[in-house]
C-alpha positions as CSV (number, residue, x, y, z in Angstrom):
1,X,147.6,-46.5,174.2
2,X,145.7,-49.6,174.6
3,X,145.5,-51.7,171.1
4,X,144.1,-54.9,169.7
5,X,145.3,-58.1,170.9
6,X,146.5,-60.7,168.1
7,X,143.9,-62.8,168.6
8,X,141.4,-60.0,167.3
9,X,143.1,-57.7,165.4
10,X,146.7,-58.6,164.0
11,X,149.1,-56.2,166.3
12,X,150.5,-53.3,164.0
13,X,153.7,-54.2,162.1
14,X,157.0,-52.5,162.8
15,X,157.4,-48.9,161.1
16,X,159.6,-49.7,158.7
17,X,163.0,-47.6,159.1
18,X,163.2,-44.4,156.8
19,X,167.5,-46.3,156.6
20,X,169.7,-47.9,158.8
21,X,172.4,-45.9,158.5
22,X,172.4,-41.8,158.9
23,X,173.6,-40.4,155.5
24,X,177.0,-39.4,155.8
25,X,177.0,-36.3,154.1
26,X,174.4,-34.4,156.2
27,X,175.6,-32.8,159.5
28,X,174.4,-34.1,162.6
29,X,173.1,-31.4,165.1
30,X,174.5,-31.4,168.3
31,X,172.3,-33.1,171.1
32,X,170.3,-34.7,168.4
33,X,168.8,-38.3,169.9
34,X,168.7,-41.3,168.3
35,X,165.5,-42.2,166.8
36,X,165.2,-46.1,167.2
37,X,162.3,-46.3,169.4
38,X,164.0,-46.6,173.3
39,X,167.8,-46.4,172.8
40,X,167.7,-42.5,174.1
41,X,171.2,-41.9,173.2
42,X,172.1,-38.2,172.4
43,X,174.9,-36.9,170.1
44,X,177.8,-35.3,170.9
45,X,179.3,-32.9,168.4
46,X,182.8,-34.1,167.5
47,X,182.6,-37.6,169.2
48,X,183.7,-40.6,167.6
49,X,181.2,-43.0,166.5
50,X,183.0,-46.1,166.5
51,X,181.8,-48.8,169.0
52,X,178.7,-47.3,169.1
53,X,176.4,-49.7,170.2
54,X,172.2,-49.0,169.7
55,X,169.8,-51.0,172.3
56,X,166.3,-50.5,170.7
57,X,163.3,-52.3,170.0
58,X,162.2,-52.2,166.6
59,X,158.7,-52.8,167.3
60,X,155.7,-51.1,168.7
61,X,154.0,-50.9,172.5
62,X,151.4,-53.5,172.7
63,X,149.0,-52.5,176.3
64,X,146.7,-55.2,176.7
65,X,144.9,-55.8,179.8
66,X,147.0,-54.5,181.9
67,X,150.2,-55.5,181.2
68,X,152.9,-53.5,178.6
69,X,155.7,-54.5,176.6
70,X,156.6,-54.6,172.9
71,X,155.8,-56.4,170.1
72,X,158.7,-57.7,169.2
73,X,160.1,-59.3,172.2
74,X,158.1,-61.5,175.6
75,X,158.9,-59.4,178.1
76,X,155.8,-57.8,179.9
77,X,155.1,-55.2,182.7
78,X,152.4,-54.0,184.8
79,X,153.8,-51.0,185.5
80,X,154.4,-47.6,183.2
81,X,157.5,-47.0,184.4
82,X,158.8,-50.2,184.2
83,X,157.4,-50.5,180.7
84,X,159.4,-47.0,180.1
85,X,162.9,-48.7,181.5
86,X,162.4,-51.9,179.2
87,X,165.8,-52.4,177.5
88,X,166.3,-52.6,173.9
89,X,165.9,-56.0,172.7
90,X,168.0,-55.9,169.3
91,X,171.4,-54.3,168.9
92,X,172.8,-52.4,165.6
93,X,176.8,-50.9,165.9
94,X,175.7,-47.6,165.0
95,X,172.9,-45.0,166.2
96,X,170.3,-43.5,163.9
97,X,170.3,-39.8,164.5
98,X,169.1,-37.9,161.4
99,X,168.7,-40.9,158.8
100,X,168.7,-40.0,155.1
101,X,168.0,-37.3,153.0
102,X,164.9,-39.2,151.6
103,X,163.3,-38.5,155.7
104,X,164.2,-35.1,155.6
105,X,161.9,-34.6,152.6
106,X,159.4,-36.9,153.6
107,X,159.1,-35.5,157.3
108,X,158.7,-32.0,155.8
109,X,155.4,-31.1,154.9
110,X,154.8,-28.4,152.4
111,X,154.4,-25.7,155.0
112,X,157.9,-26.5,156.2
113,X,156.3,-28.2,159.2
114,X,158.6,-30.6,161.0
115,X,156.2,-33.9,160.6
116,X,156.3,-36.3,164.2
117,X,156.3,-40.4,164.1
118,X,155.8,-40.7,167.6
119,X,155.0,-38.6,170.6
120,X,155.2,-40.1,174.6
121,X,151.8,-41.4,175.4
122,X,150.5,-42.6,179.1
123,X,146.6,-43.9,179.8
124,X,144.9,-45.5,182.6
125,X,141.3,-46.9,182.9
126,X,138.7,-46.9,185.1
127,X,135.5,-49.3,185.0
128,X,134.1,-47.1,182.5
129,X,136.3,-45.1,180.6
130,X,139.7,-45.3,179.1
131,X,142.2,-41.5,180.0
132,X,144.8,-41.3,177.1
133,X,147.1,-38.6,177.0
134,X,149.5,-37.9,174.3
135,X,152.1,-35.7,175.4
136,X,152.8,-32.8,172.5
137,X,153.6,-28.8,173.9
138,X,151.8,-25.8,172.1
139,X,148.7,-28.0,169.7
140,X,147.2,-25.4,167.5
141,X,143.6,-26.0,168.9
142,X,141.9,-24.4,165.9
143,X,143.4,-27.0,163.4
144,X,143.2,-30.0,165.6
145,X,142.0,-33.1,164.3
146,X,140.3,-35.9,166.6
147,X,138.2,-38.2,165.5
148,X,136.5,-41.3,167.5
149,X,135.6,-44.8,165.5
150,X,133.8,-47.2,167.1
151,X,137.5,-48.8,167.2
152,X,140.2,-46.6,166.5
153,X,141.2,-43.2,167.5
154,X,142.1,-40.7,164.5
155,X,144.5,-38.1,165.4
156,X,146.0,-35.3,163.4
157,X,147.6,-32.4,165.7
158,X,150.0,-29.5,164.4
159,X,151.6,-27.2,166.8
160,X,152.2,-23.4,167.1
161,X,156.2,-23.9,166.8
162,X,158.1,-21.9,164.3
163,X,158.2,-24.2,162.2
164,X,155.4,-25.7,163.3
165,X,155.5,-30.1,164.3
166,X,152.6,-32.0,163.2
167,X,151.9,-35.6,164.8
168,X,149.0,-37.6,162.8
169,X,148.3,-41.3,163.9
170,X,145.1,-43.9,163.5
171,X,145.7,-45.9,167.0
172,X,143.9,-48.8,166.9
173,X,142.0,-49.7,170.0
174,X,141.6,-52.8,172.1
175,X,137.6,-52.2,172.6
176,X,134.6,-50.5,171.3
177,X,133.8,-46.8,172.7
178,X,130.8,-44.7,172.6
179,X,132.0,-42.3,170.1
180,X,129.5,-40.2,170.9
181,X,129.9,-39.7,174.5
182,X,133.9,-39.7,174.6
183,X,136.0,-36.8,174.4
184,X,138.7,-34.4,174.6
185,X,140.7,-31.2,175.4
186,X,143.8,-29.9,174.6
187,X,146.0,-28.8,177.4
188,X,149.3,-26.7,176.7
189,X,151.4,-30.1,177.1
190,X,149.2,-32.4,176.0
191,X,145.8,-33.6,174.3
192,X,144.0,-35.8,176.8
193,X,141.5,-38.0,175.5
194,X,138.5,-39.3,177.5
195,X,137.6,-42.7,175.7
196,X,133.8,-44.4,177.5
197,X,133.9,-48.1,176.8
198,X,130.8,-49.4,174.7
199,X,131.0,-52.4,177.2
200,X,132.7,-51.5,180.1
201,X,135.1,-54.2,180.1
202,X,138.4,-54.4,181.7
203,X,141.1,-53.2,178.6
């Protein structure tokens, strides 16, 4: 999703990490992936877990006219799937697959919902309008949440799983929108979100 440039708006700090280390007295599920943001690496029941080594970036995707990459390192992209095959610049010796205890209560809403960080996200533009799609299956449309500032996109989506997931984000955006004039609709993979520049310059 497109977001402010440093110049204007001070890029979004890091997420801080729930822990850096998975508490060793919870049991990891099998398959489970490791949450650093790009490392990818699954779990395998019974596997050792020394020499593990986790590429991530501990940042967040900057999109900024054009070009991709991450906030925490230079390196820069035109294209989506490049910007999906950047590697990890910072190393730790051991994954992150469930973190602590402390995250499982905080990512469990009262409903027993299983609460989201992050969900895949793709957009492209056109001279007038900015197509945003953030990639989450079954979104309850009744209680879905989307709001449009003038600068800044409020999301708050909760699914029909049992237990339900719920993803809720305020994405800052790198120009002004009609908020009256954009839109969106939910589709059964995704909500795609039809953003119309105020200015119809190039993002």
């Amino acid at each position: 999703m497109p977001i402010q440039p440093a110049q204007s708006i001070p890029t979004p700090p890091p997420p801080a990490p729930e822990t850096d280390d998975d508490d060793a007295s919870m049991e990891i599920p099998d398959g489970s992936t490791c949450r650093r943001r790009t490392c990818g690496q699954r779990y395998k029941k019974g596997s050792s877990r020394e020499g593990e080594a986790c590429v991530h970036h501990p940042g967040v995707p900057i999109f900024h006219e054009g070009s991709k990459g991450y906030s925490c390192c230079k390196r820069r992209v035109l294209e989506f799937d490049q910007f999906m095959k950047i590697e990890g610049c910072k190393t730790k010796d051991r994954h992150l697959f469930i973190g602590s205890g402390k995250k499982e209560e905080d990512k469990t809403g009262s409903a027993g919902e299983e609460v989201l960080s992050t969900v895949r996200h793709d957009f492209y533009q056109t001279a007038t309008t900015v197509i945003a799609a953030f990639f989450l299956k079954k979104i309850n449309k009744e209680t879905a949440k989307v709001r449009f500032l003038e600068k800044q996109l409020v999301l708050d989506l909760v699914t029909s799983d049992s237990p339900p997931k719920r993803y809720s984000a305020d994405v800052p955006l790198y120009g002004q929108i009609d908020t009256t004039k954009s839109s969106y609709k939910i589709l059964g993979t995704k909500l795609e979100v039809t953003l119309v520049k105020a200015d119809g310059a190039s993002w």
